[in-house]
C-alpha angles and dihedrals in degrees: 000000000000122000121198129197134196155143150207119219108177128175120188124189126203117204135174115248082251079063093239102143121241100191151313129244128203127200138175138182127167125190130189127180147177112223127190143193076268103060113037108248092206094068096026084069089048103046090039089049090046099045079049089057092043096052074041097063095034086061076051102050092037086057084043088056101034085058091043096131089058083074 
């Protein structure tokens, strides 16, 4: 057995071309997982860290939306 942890941790900020800022966005997502012989170990770390990017950016777009009158 192998296990694997990691995260995702991302901050956008959204600024004017005169640079003033608009806003900034956080967003955070952690993964942690138990592989075997039976479920391959080298494509289970890459599809757990991208569906943590992926709950990471939707915290991010829903603060976007949720500030859409900012824009």
């Amino acid at each position: 057995m192998q296990s694997s942890e990691g995260g995702v941790d991302l901050e956008i900020s959204i600024r004017r071309p005169d640079g003033t800022p608009l806003g900034t966005y956080n967003g955070r997502s952690q993964f942690s997982d138990w592989y075997t012989m039976y479920n391959n170990s080298i494509y289970g770390v890459g599809t757990a860290l991208n569906r943590s990017f992926t709950q990471t950016m939707q915290q991010i777009r829903d603060q976007i939306i949720a500030d859409k009158g900012k824009f």
